[in-house]
C-alpha positions, -999 to 999 in steps of 0.1 A, spaced: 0 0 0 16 32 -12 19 54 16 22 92 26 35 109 54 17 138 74 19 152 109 -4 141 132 -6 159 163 35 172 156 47 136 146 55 130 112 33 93 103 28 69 78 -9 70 67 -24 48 36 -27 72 4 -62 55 2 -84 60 25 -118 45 27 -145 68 30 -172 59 52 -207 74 33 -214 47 11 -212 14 27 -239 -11 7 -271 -14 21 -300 -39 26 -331 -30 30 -324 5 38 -299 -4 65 -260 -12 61 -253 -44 54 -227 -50 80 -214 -85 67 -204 -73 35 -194 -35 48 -171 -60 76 -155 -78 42 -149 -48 25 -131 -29 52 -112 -59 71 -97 -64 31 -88 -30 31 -75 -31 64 -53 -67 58 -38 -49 23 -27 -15 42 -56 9 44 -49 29 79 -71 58 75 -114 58 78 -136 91 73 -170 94 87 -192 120 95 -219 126 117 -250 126 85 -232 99 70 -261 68 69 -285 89 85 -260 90 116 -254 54 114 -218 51 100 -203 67 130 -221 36 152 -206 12 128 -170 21 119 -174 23 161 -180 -16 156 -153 -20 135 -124 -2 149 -134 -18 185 -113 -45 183 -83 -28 166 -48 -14 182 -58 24 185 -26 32 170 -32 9 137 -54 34 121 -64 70 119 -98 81 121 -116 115 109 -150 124 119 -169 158 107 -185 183 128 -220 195 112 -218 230 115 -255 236 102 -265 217 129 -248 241 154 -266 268 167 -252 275 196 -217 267 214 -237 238 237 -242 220 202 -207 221 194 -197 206 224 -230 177 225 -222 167 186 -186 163 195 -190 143 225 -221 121 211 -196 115 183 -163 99 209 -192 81 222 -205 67 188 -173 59 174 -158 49 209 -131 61 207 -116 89 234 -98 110 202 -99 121 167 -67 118 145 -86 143 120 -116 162 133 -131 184 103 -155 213 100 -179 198 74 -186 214 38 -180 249 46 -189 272 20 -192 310 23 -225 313 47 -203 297 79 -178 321 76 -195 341 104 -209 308 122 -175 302 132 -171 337 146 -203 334 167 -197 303 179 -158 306 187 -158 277 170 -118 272 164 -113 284 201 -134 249 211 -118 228 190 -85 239 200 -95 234 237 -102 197 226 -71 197 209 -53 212 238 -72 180 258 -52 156 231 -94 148 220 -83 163 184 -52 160 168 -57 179 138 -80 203 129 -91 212 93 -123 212 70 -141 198 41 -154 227 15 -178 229 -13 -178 266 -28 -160 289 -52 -121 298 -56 -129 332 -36 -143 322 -7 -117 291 -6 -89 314 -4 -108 331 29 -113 300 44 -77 293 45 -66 324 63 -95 322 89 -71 294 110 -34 279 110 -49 245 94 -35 210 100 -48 200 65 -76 204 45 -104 182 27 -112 193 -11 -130 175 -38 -109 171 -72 -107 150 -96 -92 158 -137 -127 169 -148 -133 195 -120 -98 214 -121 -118 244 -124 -149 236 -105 -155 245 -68 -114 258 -60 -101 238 -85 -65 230 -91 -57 264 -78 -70 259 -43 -49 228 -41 -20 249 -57 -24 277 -27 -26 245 -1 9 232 -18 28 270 -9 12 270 26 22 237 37 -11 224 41 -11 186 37 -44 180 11 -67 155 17 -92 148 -15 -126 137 -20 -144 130 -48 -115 116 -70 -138 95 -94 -162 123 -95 -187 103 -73 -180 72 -95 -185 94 -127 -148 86 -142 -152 48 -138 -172 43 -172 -174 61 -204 -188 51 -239 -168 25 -257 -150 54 -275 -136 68 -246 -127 41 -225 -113 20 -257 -83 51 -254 -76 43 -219 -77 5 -223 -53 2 -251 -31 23 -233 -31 4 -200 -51 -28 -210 -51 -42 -174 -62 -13 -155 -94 0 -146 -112 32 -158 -113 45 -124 -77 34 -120 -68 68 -141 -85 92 -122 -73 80 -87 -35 79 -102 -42 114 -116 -49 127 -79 -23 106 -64 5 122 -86 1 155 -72 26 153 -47 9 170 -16 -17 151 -16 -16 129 14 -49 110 15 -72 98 -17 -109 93 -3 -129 67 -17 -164 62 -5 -163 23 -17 -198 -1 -19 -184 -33 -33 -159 -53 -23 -148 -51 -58 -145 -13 -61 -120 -21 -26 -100 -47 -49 -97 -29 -77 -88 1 -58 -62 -15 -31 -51 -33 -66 -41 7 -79 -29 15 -45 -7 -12 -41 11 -10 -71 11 27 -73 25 46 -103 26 82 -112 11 91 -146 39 97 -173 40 123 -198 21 99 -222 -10 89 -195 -13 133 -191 -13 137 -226 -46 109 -230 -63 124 -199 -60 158 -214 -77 139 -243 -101 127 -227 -112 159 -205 -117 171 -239 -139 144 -253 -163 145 -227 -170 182 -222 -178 180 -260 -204 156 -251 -220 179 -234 -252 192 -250 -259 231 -240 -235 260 -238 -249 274 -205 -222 287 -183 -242 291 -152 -239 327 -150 -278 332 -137 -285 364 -156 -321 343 -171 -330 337 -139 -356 339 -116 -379 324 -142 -416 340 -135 -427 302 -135 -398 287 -112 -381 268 -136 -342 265 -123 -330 269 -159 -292 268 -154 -299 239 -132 -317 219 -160 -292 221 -186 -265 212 -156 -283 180 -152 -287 172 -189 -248 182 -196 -239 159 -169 -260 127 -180 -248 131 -216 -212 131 -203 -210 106 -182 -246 83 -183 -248 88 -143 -285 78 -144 -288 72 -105 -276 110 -99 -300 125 -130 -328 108 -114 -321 121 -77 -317 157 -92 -345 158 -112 -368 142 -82 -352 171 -63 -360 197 -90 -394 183 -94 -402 186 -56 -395 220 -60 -413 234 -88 -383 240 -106 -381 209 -136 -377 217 -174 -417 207 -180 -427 238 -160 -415 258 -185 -447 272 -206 -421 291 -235 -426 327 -225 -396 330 -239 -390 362 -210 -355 342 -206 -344 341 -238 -335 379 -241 -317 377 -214 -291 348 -222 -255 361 -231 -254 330 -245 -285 336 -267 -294 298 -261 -330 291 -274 -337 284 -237 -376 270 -238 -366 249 -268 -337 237 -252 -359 226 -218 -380 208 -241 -355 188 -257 -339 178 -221 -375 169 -210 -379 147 -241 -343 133 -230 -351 121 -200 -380 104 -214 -362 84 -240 -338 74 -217 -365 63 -193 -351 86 -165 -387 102 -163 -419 83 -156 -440 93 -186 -470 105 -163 -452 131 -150 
């Protein structure tokens, strides 16, 4: 298991470059299916894997009780665990301190290695000044309850950069992966990490299992490159060669994603010039796929009818790049709980002079509408 050093606590240690993320253990009838989840994770743990992220929402609450089971029986000083304090449930500086007890007790154990504020994003920059939040966590850390303190983030390049300064960070959580080097703080959040000296721990490297299939095309480039190797193989070696990375997340649910994945891991290699040159290649062939030019920039929104336009043709730019159906059909069940789907459009056409673009917006939504029907991601009586 290729490893990577970071201090914990002041102490330089050996932690697994893989680490298994906790959020997506398989289920059975609704609840984690602990047999399996215990095969997956006692592989990981006989082939190397030394570090475990959970979170307090994580299985409705429930992973936190079962990576407790888990890790019971285990040297303390085998493995590293990280757990994530839900700032949105905080409302006062008595919640901080109830979450973060009730989450020792869950996970029994009397110490985090890697104690997060979770998916900050530019609304909790004052939350952590009303709650002193950093002034309790250092107490705990002061108490040897928390050895390192960072956070987890899901926002722009801007507000990434004021995170940052707010604290003297351990490390910090990102998502990247080689299709989002521009998407949330990018490559250049990781970049600004790399001159601070903040060890980078990332999420997301698949791109929530997006880069582990493509169309025959697309994965036919990859294969005859590396004709053993997975898909998903390329976009965890991508992340991995960036050298300040210390920790790769990967919220596995099979027992073969864990194989596949320790199989990477284990015989880790950095991409060469050639492997950059096809990933560049293929970045490129799947944002072609994509089927509207909408940058996102708002300007033909509110629509008088609710319809989340820029959110629509996210969704159908996604699916045609990377066939995600399971995600398509959570969004749009979202979008459609709120008002907000392509079918409440009624072609106005009030958005249409208002897109820099000048995208034929209401026969666009159409289109994606009839998409989603052909490709039986709609139920036709909707």
């Amino acid at each position: 298991m290729e490893k990577r050093q970071i201090k914990v606590n002041g102490i330089l240690k050996d932690i697994s470059l893989l680490g298994f993320g906790c959020m997506r253990f398989p289920t059975k009838d609704g609840e984690i299916d602990k047999d399996l989840s215990t095969k997956m994770v006692n592989y990981a743990l006989e082939n190397g894997v030394n570090y475990f992220d959970t979170a307090y929402p994580y299985h409705d609450g429930k992973s936190e009780l079962f990576v407790g089971e888990l890790i019971k029986k285990l040297d303390r000083n085998s493995f590293y665990l990280a757990d994530k304090l839900p700032i949105w449930d905080c409302k006062t500086k008595t919640d901080v301190e109830r979450i973060f007890h009730e989450q020792l007790e869950k996970t029994g154990v009397e110490y985090f290695d890697f104690y997060l504020i979770h998916a900050v994003n530019k609304k909790y920059l004052d939350k952590v000044k009303e709650l002193d939040l950093l002034k309790t966590l250092e107490k705990h850390k002061n108490e040897g309850k928390i050895l390192n303190i960072g956070f987890s983030f899901h926002d722009d390049l801007e507000t990434f950069k004021k995170w940052v300064e707010v604290y003297d960070w351990d490390f910090v959580q990102i998502q990247l992966n080689y299709m989002d080097i521009y998407h949330q703080q990018g490559i250049e959040g990781y970049e600004i990490l790399t001159k601070k000296g903040i060890p980078v721990i990332v999420m997301e490297p698949v791109k929530g299992g997006s880069l582990a299939k493509f169309n025959e095309k697309i994965e036919k480039k990859l294969k005859d490159y590396n004709p053993n190797d997975s898909v998903a193989s390329w976009a965890f070696r991508w992340v991995a060669s960036l050298p300040n990375v210390k920790v790769i997340l990967s919220g596995m649910s099979t027992l073969e994603q864990v194989e596949d994945n320790i199989n990477t891991f284990s015989n880790y290699k950095p991409l060469n010039k050639e492997e950059y040159i096809i990933i560049e290649e293929v970045r490129n062939e799947v944002f072609d796929l994509s089927k509207v030019d909408c940058t996102s920039c708002g300007y033909c929104i509110p629509c008088p009818y609710g319809v989340d336009i820029p959110g629509n043709f996210r969704v159908y730019n996604n699916h045609s790049m990377y066939k995600n159906d399971g995600y398509v059909k959570w969004m749009m069940e979202e979008m459609s709980k709120r008002g907000a789907s392509a079918d409440i459009c009624v072609d106005c056409k009030e958005c249409v002079q208002k897109c820099p673009q000048h995208i034929e917006i209401p026969t666009r939504l159409v289109e994606f509408d009839n998409y989603l029907l052909e490709k039986g991601l709609k139920d036709e009586r909707n």
